[in-house]
C-alpha positions as CSV (number, residue, x, y, z in Angstrom):
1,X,-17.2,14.1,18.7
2,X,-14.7,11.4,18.6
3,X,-15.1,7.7,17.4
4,X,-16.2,5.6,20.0
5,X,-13.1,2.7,20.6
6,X,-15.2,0.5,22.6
7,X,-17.3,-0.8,19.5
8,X,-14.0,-2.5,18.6
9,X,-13.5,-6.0,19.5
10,X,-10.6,-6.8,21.2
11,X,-8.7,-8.0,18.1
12,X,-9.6,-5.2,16.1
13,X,-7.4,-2.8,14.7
14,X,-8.1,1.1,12.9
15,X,-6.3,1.0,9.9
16,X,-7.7,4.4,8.8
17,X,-9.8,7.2,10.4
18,X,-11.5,9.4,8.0
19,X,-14.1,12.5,8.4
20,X,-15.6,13.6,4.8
21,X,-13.1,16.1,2.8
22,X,-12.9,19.8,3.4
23,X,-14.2,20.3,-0.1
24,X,-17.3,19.5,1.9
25,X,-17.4,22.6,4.0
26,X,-17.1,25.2,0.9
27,X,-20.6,26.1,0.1
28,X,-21.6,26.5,4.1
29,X,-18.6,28.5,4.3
30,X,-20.1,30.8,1.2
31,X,-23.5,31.2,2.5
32,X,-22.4,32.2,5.8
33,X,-20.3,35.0,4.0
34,X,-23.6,35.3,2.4
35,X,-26.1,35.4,5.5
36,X,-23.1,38.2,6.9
37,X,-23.1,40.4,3.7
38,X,-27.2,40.2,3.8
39,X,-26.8,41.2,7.4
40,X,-24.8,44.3,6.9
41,X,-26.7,45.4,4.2
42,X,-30.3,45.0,5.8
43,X,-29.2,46.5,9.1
44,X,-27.3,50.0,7.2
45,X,-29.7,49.9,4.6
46,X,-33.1,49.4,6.5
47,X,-35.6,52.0,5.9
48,X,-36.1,54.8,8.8
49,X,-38.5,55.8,11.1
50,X,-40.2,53.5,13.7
51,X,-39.8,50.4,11.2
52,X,-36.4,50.6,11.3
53,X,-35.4,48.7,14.6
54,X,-38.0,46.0,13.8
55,X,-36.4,45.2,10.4
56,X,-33.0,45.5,11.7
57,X,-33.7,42.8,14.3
58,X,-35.6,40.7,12.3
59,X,-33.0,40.9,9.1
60,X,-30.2,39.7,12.2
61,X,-32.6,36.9,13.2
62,X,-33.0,35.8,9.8
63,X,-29.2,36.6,9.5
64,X,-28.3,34.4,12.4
65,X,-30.5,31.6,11.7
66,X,-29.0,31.2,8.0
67,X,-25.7,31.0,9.6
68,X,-27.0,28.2,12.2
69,X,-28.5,25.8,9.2
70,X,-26.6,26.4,6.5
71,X,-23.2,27.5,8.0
72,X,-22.8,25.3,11.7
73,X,-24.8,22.7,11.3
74,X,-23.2,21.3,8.1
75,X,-20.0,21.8,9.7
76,X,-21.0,20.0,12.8
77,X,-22.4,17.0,10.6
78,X,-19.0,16.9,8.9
79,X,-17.2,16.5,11.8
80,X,-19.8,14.1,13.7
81,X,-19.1,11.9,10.5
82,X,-16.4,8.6,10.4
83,X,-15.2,6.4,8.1
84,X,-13.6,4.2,9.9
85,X,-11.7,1.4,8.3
86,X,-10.1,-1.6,10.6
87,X,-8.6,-4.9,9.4
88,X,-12.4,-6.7,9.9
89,X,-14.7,-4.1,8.9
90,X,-15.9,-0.8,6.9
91,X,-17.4,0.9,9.6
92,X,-19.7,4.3,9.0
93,X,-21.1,6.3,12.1
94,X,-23.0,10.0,11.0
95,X,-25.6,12.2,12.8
96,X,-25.4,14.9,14.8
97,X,-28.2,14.3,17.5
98,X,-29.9,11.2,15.8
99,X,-27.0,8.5,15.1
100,X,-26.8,6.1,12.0
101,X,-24.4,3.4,12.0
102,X,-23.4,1.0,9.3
103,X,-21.1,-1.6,9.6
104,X,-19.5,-3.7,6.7
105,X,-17.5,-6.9,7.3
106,X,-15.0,-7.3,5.1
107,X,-16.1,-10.7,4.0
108,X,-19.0,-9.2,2.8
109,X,-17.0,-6.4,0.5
110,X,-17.9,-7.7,-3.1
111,X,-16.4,-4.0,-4.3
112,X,-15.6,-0.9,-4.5
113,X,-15.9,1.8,-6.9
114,X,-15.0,5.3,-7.0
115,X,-16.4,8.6,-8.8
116,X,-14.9,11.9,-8.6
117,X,-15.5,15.1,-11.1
118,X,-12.7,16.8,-12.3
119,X,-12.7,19.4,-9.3
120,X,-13.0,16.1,-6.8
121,X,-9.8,15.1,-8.6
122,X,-7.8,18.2,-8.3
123,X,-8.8,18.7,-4.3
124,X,-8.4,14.7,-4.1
125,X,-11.9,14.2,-2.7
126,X,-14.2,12.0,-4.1
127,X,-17.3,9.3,-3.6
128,X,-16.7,6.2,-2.3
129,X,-19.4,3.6,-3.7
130,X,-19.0,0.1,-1.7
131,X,-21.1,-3.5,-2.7
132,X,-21.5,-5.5,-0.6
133,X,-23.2,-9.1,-0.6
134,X,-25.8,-7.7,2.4
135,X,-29.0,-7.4,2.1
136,X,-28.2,-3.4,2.0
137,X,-25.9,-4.0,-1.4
138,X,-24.3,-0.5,-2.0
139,X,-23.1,2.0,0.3
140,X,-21.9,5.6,-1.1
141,X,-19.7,7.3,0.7
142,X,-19.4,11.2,0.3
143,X,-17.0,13.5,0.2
144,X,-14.2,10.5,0.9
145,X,-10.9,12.4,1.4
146,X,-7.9,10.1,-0.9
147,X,-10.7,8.4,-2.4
148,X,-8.1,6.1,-4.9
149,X,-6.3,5.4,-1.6
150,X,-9.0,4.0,0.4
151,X,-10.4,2.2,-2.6
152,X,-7.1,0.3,-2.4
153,X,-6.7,-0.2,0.8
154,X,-10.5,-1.6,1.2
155,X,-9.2,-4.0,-1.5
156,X,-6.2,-5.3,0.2
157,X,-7.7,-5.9,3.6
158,X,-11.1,-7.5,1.6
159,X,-8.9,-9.8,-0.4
160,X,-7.6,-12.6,2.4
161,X,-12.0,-12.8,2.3
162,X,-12.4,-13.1,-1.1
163,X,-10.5,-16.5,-1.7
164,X,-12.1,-18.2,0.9
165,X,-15.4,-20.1,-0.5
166,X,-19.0,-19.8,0.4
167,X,-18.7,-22.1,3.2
168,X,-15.9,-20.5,5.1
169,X,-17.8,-17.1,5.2
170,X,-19.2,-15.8,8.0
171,X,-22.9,-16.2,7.9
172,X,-25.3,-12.9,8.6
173,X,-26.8,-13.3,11.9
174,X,-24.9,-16.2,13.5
């Protein structure tokens, strides 16, 4: 699913278009290999007689439906997921059937802090944590592919914002 443009205003430009990291995808893609192993061993190994077609079908249903929920549908999620930075906002959209937008002025960015385990930092993935003077306060990001990067770039585009003073600040609501 693609990032819907037309929540852009017309001065607003995408400075980066994220989904969350690969990294993200590796234990769906081991419990499918899983659910498939489980399947070929309940369906040769299934006792005989007149059980033996029941249990076959029902170790492929259980089969398949592993591979639905915990092989497609985290994989659909990851790609249904944006982090989308423009030169006005942090802008988050996730869900597969139910959407849940968050949106992030940059004049509210207070900062932004990253955390990353040794494996995060070898495969460059990471979690992005983002304060904000909202009423929300934090925002965690995970799974942010170039994590360092987008920590930087968050800070130059918030920085023009954070000289200004309290009066020159947007206002919530207005």
């Amino acid at each position: 699913m693609a990032f819907p443009d037309d929540i852009l205003t017309p001065d607003e430009e995408v400075v980066v278009h994220l989904h969350p990291h690969w990294v993200s995808l590796v234990g769906p893609a081991l419990c499918t290999v899983a659910a498939l192993l489980f399947a070929v061993l309940g369906v040769f190994f299934a006792p005989g007689g007149m059980v033996q077609k029941p249990i076959q079908y029902l170790v492929l249903i259980v089969a398949l439906g592993a591979i639905g929920y915990l092989g497609v549908l985290p994989w659909l999620r990851q790609l249904t997921t944006h982090y989308v930075i423009t030169n006005q906002r942090l802008v988050v959209r996730e869900g597969l059937l139910t959407r849940v937008g968050r949106d992030v002025p940059l004049a509210w960015l207070v900062g932004a802090t990253i955390q990353q385990s040794l494996f995060e930092q070898w495969v460059g993935s990471g979690r992005l944590v983002v304060e904000t003077a909202g009423q929300r306060g934090r925002i965690t990001l995970s799974c942010m592919p170039h994590v360092e990067r987008m920590q930087e770039t968050l800070a130059e585009l918030a920085a023009p914002y954070q000289n200004r003073g309290p009066a020159d600040r947007p206002r919530r609501g207005g």
